[in-house]
N, CA, C and O atoms as a GROMACS GRO file, in nm:
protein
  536
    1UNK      N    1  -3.385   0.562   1.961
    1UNK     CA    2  -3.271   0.631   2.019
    1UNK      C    3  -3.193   0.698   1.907
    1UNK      O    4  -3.135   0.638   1.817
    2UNK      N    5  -3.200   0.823   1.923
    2UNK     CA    6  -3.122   0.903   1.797
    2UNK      C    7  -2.894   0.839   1.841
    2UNK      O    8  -2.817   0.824   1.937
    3UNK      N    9  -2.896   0.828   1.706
    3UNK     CA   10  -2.754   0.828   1.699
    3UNK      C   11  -2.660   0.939   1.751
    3UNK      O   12  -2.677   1.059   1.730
    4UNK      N   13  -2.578   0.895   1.810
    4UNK     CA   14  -2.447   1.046   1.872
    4UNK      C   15  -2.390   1.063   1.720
    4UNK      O   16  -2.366   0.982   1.631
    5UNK      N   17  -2.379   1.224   1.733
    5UNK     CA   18  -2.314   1.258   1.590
    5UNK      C   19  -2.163   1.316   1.618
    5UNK      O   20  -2.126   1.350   1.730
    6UNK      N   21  -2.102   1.322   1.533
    6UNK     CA   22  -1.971   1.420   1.600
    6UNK      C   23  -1.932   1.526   1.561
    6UNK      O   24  -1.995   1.522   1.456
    7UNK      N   25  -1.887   1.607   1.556
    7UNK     CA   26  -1.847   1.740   1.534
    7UNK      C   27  -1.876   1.800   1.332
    7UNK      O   28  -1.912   1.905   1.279
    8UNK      N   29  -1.834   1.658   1.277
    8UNK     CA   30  -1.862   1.656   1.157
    8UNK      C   31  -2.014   1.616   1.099
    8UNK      O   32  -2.048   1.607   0.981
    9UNK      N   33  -2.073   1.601   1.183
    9UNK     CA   34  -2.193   1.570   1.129
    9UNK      C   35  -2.242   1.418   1.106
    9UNK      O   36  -2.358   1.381   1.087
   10UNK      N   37  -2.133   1.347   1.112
   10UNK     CA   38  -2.091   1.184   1.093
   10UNK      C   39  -2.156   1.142   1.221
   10UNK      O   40  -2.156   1.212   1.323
   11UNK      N   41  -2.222   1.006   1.210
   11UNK     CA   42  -2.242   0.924   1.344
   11UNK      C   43  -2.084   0.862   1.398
   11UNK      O   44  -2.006   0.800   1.327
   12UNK      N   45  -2.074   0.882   1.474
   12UNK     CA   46  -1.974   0.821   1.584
   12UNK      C   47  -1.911   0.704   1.520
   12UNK      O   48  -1.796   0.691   1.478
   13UNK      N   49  -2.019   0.613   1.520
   13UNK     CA   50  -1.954   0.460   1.503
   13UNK      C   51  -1.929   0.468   1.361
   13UNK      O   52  -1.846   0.385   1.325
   14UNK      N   53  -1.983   0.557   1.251
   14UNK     CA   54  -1.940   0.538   1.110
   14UNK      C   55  -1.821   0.591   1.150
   14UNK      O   56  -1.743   0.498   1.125
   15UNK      N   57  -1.742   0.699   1.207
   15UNK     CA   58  -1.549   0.742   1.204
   15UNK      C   59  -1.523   0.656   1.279
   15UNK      O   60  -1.401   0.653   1.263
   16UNK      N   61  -1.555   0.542   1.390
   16UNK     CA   62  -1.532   0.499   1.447
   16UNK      C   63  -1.510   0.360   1.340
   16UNK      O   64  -1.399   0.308   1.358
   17UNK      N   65  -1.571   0.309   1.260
   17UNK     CA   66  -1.568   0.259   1.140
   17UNK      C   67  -1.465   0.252   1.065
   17UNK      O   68  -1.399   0.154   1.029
   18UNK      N   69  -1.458   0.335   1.049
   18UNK     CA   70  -1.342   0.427   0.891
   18UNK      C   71  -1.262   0.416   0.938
   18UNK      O   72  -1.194   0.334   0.876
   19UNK      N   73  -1.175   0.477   1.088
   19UNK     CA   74  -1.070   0.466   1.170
   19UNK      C   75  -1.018   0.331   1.174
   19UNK      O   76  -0.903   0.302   1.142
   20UNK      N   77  -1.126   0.231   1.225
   20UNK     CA   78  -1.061   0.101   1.224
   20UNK      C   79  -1.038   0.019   1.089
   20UNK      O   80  -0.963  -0.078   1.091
   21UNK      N   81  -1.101   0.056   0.976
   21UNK     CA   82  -1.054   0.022   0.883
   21UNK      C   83  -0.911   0.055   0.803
   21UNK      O   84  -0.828  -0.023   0.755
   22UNK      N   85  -0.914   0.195   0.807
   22UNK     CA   86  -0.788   0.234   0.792
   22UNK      C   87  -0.610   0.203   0.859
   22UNK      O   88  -0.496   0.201   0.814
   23UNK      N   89  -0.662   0.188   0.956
   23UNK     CA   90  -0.586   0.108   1.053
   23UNK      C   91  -0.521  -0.023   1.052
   23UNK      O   92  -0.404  -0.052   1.079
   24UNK      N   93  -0.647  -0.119   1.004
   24UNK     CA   94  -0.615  -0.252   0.952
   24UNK      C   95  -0.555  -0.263   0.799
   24UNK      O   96  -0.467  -0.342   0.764
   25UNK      N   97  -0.621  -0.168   0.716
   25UNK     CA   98  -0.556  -0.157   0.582
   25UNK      C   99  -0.400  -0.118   0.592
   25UNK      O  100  -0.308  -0.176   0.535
   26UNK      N  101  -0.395  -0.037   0.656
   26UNK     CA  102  -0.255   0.058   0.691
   26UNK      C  103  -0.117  -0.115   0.768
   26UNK      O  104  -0.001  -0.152   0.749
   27UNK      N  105  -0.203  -0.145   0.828
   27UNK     CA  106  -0.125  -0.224   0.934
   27UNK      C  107  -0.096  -0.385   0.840
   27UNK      O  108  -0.015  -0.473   0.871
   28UNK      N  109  -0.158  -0.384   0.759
   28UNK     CA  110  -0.122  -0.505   0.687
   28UNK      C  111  -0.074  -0.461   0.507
   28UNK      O  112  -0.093  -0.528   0.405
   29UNK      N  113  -0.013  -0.333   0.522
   29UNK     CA  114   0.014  -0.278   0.392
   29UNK      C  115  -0.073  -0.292   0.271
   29UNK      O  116  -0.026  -0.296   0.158
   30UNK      N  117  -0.192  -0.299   0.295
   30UNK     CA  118  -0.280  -0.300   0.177
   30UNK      C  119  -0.313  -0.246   0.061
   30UNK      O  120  -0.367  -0.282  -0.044
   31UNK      N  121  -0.243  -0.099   0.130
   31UNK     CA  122  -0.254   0.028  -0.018
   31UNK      C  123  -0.106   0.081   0.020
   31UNK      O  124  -0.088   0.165   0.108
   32UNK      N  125  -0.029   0.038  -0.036
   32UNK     CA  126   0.127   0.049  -0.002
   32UNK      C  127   0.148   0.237  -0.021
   32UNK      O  128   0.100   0.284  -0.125
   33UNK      N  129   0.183   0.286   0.028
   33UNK     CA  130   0.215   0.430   0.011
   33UNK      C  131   0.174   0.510   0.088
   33UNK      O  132   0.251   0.584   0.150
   34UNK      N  133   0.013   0.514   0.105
   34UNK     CA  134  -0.079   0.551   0.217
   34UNK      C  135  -0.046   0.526   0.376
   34UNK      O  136  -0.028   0.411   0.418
   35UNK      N  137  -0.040   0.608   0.437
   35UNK     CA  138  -0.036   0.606   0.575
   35UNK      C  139  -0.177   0.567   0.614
   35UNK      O  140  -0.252   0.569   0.517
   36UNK      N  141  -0.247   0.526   0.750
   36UNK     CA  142  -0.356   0.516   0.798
   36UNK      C  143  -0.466   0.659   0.811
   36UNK      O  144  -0.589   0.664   0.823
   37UNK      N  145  -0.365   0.764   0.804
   37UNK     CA  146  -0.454   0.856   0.824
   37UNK      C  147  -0.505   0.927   0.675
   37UNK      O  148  -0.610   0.988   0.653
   38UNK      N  149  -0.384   0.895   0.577
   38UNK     CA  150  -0.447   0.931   0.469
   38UNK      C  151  -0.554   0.818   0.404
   38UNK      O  152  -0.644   0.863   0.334
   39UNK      N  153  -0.546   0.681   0.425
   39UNK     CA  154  -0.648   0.611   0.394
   39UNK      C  155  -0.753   0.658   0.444
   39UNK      O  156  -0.840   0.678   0.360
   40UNK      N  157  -0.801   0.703   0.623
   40UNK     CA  158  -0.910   0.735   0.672
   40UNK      C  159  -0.978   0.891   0.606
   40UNK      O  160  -1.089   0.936   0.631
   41UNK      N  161  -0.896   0.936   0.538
   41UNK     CA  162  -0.942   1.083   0.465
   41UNK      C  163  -1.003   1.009   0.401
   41UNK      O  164  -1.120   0.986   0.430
   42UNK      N  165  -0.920   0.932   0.261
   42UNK     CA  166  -0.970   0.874   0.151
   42UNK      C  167  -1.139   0.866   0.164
   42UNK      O  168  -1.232   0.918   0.102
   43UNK      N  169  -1.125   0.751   0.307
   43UNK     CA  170  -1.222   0.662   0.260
   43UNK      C  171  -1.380   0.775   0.366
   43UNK      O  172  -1.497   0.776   0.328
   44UNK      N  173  -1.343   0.828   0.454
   44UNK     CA  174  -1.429   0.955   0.480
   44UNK      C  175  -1.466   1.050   0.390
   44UNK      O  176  -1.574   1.094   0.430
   45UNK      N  177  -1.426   1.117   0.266
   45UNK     CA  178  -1.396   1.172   0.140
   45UNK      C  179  -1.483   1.128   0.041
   45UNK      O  180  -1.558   1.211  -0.010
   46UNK      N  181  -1.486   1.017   0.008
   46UNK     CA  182  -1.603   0.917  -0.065
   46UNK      C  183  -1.689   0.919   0.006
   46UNK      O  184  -1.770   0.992  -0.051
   47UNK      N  185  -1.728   0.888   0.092
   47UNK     CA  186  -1.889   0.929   0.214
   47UNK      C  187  -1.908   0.960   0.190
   47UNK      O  188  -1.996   0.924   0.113
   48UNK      N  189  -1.863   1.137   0.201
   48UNK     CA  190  -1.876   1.278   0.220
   48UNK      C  191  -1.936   1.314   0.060
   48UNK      O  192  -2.031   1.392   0.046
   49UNK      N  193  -1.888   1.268  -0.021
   49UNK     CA  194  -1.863   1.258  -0.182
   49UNK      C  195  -2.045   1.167  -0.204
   49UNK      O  196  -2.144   1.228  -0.245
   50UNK      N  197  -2.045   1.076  -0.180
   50UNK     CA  198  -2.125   1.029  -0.209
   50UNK      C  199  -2.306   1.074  -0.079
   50UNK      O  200  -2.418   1.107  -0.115
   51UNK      N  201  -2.260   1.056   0.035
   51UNK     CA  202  -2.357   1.074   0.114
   51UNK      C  203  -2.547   1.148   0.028
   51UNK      O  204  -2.664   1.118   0.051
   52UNK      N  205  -2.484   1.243  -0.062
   52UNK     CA  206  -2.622   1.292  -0.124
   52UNK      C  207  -2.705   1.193  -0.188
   52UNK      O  208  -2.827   1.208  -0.202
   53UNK      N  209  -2.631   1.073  -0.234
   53UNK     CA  210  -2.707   0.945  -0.251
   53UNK      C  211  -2.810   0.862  -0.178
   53UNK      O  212  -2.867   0.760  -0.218
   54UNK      N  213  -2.827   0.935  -0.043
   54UNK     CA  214  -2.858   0.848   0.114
   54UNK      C  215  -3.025   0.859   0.078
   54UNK      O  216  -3.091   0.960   0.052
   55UNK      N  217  -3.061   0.733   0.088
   55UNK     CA  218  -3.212   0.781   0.070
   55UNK      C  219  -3.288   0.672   0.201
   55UNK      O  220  -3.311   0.551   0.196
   56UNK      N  221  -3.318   0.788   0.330
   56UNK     CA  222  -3.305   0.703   0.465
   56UNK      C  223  -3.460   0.625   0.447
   56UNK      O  224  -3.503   0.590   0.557
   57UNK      N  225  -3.542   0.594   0.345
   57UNK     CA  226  -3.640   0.470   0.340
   57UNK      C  227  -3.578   0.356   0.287
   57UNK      O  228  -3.641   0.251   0.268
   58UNK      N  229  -3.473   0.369   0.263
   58UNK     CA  230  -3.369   0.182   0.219
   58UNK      C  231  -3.336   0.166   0.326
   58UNK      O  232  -3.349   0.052   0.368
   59UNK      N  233  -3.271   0.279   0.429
   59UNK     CA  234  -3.200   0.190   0.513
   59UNK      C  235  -3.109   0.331   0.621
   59UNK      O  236  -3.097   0.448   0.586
   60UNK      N  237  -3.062   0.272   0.747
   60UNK     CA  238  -3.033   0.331   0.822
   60UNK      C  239  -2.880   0.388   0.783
   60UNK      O  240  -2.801   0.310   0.731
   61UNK      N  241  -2.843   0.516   0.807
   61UNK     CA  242  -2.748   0.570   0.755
   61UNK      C  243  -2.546   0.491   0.823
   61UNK      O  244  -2.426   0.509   0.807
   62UNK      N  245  -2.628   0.423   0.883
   62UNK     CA  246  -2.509   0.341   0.922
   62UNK      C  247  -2.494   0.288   0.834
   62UNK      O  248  -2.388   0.319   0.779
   63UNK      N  249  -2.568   0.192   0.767
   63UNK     CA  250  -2.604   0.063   0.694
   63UNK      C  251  -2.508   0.160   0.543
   63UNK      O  252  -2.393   0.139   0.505
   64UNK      N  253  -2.580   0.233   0.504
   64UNK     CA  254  -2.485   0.316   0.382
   64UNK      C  255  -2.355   0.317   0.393
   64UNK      O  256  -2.281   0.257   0.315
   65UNK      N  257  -2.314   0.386   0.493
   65UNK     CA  258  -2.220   0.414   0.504
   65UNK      C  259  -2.067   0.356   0.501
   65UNK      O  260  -1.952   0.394   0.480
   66UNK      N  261  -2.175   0.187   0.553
   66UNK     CA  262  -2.086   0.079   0.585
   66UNK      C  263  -2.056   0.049   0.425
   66UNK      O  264  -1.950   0.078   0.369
   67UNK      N  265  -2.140   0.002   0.380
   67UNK     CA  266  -2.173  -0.039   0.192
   67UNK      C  267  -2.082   0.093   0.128
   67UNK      O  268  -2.000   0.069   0.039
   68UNK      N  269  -2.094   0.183   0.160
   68UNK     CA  270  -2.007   0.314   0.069
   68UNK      C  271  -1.833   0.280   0.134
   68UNK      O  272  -1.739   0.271   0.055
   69UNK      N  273  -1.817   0.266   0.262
   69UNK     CA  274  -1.648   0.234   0.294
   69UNK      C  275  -1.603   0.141   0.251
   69UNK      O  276  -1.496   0.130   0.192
   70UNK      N  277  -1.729   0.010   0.292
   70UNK     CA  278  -1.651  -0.128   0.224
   70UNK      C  279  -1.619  -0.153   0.059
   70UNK      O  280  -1.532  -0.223   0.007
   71UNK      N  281  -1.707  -0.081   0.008
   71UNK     CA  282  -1.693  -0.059  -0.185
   71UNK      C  283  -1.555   0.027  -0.207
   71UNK      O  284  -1.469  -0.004  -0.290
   72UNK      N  285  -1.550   0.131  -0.126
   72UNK     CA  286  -1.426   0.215  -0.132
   72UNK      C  287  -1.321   0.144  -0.115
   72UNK      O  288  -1.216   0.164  -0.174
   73UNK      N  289  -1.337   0.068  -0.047
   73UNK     CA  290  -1.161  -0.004   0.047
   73UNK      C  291  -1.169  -0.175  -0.097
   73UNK      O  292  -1.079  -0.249  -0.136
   74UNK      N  293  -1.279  -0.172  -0.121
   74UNK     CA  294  -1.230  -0.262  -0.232
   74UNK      C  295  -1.184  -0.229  -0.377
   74UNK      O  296  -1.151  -0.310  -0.463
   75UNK      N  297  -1.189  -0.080  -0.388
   75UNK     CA  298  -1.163   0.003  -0.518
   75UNK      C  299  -0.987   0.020  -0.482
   75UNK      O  300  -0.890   0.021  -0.558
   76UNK      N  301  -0.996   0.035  -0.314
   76UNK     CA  302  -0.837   0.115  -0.325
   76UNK      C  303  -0.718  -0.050  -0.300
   76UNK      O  304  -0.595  -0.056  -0.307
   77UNK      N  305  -0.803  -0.140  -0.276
   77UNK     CA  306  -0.733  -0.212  -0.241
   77UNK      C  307  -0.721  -0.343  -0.398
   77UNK      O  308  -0.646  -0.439  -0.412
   78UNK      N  309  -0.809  -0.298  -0.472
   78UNK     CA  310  -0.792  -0.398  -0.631
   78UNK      C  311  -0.663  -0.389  -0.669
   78UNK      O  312  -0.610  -0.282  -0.639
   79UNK      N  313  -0.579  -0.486  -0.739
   79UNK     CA  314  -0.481  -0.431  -0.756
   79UNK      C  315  -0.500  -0.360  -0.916
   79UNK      O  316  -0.604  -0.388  -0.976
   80UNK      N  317  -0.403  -0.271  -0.981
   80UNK     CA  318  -0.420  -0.263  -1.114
   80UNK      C  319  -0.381  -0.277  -1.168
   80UNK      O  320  -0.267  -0.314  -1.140
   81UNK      N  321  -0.417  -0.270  -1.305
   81UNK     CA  322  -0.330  -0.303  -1.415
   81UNK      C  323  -0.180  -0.313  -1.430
   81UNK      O  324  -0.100  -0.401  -1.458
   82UNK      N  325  -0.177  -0.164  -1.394
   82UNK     CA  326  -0.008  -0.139  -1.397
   82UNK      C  327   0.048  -0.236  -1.275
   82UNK      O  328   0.126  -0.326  -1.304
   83UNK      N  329   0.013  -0.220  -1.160
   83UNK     CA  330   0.071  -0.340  -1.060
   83UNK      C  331   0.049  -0.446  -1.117
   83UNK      O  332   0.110  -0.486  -1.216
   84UNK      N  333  -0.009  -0.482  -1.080
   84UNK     CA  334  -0.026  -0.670  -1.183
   84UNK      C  335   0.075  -0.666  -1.273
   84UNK      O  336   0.146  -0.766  -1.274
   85UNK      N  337   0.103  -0.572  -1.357
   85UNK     CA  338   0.224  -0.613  -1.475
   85UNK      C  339   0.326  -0.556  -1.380
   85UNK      O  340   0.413  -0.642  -1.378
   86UNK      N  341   0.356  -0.473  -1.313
   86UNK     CA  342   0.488  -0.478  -1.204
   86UNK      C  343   0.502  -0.651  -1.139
   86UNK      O  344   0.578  -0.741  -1.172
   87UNK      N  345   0.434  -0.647  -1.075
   87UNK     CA  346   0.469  -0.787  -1.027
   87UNK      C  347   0.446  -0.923  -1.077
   87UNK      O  348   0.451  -1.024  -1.006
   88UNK      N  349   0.423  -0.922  -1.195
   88UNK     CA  350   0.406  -1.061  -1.272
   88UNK      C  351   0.592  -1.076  -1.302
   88UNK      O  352   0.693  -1.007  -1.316
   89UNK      N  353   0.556  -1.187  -1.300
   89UNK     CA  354   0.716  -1.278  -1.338
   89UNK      C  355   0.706  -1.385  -1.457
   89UNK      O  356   0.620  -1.467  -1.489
   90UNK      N  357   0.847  -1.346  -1.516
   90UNK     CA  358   0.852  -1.409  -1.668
   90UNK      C  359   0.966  -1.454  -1.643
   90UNK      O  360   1.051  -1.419  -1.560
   91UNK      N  361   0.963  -1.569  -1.753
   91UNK     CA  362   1.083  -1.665  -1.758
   91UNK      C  363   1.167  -1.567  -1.888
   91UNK      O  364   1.133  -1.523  -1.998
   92UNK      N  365   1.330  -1.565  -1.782
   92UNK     CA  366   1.406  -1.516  -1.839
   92UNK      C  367   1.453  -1.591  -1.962
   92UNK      O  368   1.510  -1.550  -2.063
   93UNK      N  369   1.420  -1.689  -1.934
   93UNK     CA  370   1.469  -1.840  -2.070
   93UNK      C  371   1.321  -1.782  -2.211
   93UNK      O  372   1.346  -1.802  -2.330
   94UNK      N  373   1.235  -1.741  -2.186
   94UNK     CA  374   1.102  -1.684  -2.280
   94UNK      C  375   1.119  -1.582  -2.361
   94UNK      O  376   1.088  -1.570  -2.479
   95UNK      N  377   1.201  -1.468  -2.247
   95UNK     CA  378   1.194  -1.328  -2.324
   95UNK      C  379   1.293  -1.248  -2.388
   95UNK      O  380   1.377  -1.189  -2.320
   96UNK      N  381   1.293  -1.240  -2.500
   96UNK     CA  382   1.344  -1.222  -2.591
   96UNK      C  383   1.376  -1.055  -2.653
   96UNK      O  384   1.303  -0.958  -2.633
   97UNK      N  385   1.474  -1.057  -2.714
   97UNK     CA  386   1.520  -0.862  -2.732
   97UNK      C  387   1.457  -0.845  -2.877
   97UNK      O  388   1.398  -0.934  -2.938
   98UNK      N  389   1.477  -0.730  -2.915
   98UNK     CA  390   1.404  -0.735  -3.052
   98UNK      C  391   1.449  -0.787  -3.172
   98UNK      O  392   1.396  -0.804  -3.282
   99UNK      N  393   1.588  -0.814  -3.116
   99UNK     CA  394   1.670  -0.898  -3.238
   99UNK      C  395   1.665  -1.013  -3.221
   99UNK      O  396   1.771  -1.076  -3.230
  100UNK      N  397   1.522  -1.092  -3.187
  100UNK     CA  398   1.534  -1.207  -3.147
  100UNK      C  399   1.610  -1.288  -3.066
  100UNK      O  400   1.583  -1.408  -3.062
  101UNK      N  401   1.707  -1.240  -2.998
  101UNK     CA  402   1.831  -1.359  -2.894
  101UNK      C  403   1.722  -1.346  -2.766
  101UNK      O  404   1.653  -1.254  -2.722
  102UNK      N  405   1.741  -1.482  -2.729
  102UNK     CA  406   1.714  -1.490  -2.560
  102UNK      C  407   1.770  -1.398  -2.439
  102UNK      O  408   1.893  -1.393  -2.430
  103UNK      N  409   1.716  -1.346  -2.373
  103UNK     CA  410   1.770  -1.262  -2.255
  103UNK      C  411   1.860  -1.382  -2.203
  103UNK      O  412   1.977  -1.344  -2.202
  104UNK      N  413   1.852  -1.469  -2.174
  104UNK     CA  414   1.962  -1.554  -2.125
  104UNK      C  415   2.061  -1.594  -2.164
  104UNK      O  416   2.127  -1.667  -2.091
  105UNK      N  417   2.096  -1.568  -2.268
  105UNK     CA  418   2.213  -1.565  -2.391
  105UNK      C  419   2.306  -1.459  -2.381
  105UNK      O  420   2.427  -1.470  -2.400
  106UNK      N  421   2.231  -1.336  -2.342
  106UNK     CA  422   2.329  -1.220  -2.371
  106UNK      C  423   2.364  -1.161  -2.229
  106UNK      O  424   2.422  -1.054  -2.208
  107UNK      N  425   2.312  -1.260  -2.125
  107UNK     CA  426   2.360  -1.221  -1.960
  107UNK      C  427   2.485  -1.238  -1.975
  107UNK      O  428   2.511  -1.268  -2.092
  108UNK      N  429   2.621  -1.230  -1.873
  108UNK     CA  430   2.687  -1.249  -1.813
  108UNK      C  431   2.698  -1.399  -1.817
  108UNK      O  432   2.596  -1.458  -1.853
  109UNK      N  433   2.808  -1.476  -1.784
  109UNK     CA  434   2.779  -1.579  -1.693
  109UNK      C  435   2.782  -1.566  -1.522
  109UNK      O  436   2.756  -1.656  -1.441
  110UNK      N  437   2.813  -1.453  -1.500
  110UNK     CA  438   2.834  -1.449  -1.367
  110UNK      C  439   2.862  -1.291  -1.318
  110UNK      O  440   2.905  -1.199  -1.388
  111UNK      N  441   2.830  -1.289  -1.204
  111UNK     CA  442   2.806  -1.099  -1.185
  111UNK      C  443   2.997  -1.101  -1.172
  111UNK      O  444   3.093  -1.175  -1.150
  112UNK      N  445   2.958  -0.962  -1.202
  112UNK     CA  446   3.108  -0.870  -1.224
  112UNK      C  447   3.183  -0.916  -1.073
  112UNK      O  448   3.098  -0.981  -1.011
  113UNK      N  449   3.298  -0.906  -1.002
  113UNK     CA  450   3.370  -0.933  -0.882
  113UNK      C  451   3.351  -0.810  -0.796
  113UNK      O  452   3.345  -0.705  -0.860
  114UNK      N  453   3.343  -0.802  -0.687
  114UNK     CA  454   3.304  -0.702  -0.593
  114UNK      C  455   3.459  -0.658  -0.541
  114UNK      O  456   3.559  -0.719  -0.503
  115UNK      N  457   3.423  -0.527  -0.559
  115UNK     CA  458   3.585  -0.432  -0.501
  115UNK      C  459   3.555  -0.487  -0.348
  115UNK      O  460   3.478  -0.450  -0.259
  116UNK      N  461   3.662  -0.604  -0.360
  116UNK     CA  462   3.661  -0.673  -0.190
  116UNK      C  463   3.718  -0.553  -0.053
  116UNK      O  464   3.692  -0.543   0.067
  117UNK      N  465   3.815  -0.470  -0.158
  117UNK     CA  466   3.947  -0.377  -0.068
  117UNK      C  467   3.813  -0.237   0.019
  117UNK      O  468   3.829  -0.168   0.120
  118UNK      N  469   3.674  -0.248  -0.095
  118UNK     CA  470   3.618  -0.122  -0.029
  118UNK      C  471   3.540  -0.204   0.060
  118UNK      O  472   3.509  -0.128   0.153
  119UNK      N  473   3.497  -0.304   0.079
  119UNK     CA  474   3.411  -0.381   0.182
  119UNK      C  475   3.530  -0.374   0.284
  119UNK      O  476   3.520  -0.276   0.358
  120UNK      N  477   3.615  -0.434   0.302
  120UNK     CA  478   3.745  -0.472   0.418
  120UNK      C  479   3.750  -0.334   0.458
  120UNK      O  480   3.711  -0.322   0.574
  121UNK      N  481   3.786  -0.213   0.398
  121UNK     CA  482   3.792  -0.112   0.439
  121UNK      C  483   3.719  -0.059   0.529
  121UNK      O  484   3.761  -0.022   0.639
  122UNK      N  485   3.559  -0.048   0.476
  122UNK     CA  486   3.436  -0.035   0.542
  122UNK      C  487   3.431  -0.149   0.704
  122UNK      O  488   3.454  -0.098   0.813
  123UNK      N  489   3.412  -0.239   0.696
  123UNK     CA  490   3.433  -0.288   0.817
  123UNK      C  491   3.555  -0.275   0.954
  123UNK      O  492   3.547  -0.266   1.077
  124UNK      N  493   3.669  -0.279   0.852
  124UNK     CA  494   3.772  -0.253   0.954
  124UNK      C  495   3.738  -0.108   1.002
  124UNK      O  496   3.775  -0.080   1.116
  125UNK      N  497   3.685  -0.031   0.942
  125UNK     CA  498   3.644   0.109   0.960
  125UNK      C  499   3.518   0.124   1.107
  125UNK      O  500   3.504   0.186   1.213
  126UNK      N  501   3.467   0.046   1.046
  126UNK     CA  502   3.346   0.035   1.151
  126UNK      C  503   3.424  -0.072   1.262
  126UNK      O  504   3.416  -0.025   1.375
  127UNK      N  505   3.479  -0.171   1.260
  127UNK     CA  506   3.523  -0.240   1.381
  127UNK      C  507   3.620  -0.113   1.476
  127UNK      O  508   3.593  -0.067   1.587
  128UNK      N  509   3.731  -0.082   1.391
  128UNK     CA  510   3.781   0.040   1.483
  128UNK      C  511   3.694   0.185   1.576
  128UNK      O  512   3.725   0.259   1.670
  129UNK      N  513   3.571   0.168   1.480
  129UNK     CA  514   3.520   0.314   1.538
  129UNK      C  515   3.438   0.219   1.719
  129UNK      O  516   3.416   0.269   1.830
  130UNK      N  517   3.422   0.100   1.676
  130UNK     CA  518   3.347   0.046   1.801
  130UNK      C  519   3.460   0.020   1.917
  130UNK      O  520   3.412  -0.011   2.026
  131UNK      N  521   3.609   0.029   1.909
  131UNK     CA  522   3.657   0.028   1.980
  131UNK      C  523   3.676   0.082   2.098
  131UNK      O  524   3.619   0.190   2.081
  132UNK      N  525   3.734   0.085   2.250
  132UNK     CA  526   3.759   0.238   2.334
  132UNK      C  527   3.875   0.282   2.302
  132UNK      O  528   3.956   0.228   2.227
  133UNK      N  529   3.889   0.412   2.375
  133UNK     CA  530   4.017   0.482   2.326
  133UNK      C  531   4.143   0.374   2.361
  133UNK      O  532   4.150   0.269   2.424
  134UNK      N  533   4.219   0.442   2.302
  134UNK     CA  534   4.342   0.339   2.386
  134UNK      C  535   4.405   0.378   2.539
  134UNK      O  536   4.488   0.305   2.592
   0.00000   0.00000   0.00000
């Protein structure tokens, strides 16, 4: 039974594929920035990119296709370097300025006092606007 193709030349169930992957990547923030539809370019893009690789005596062009999205979605979803050092956490008691003092030495003891008069303002502001007329 020949495969349904779609307008792109793609079998059905491979965008049908890509779509739901993108979707799930998208929906559990996996590649933070990316919308679902730009992930589904992405990872259609690399196919498309790679497809001249297809050599149909290994294997059925589904079967590729699947192996080319799932390698893709593990490239976009690694974290990197630079993330990994964004989100690693160091002890403020460890790290040190170049003049040798502890970052915890030269904090504050305590954050600056908050202009209380512009908060009170702001609310009484907003409680009056929720009022009815008089």
């Amino acid at each position: 039974m020949a495969s349904q193709s779609s307008g792109s030349g793609i079998d059905r169930r491979v965008l049908r594929n890509i779509s739901f992957q993108a979707s799930r990547l998208h929906r559990h923030n996996a590649i933070p920035g990316l919308s679902a539809e730009d992930i589904e370019q992405e990872l259609l893009l690399d196919l498309l990119v790679r497809s001249d690789a297809y050599d149909p005596a290994r294997a059925a062009f589904t079967t590729f296709a699947d192996r080319i999205v799932t390698h893709r979605i593990a490239d976009l979803v690694r974290p990197s370097v630079r993330l990994t050092g964004e989100r690693a956490t160091r002890s403020i008691d460890d790290e040190r300025r170049p003049d040798g003092l502890p970052l915890i030495e030269i904090l504050p003891d305590r954050a600056p006092p908050l202009d209380e008069d512009v908060g009170l303002r702001l609310d009484l502001t907003r409680f009056a606007d929720g009022l009815a007329p008089p």
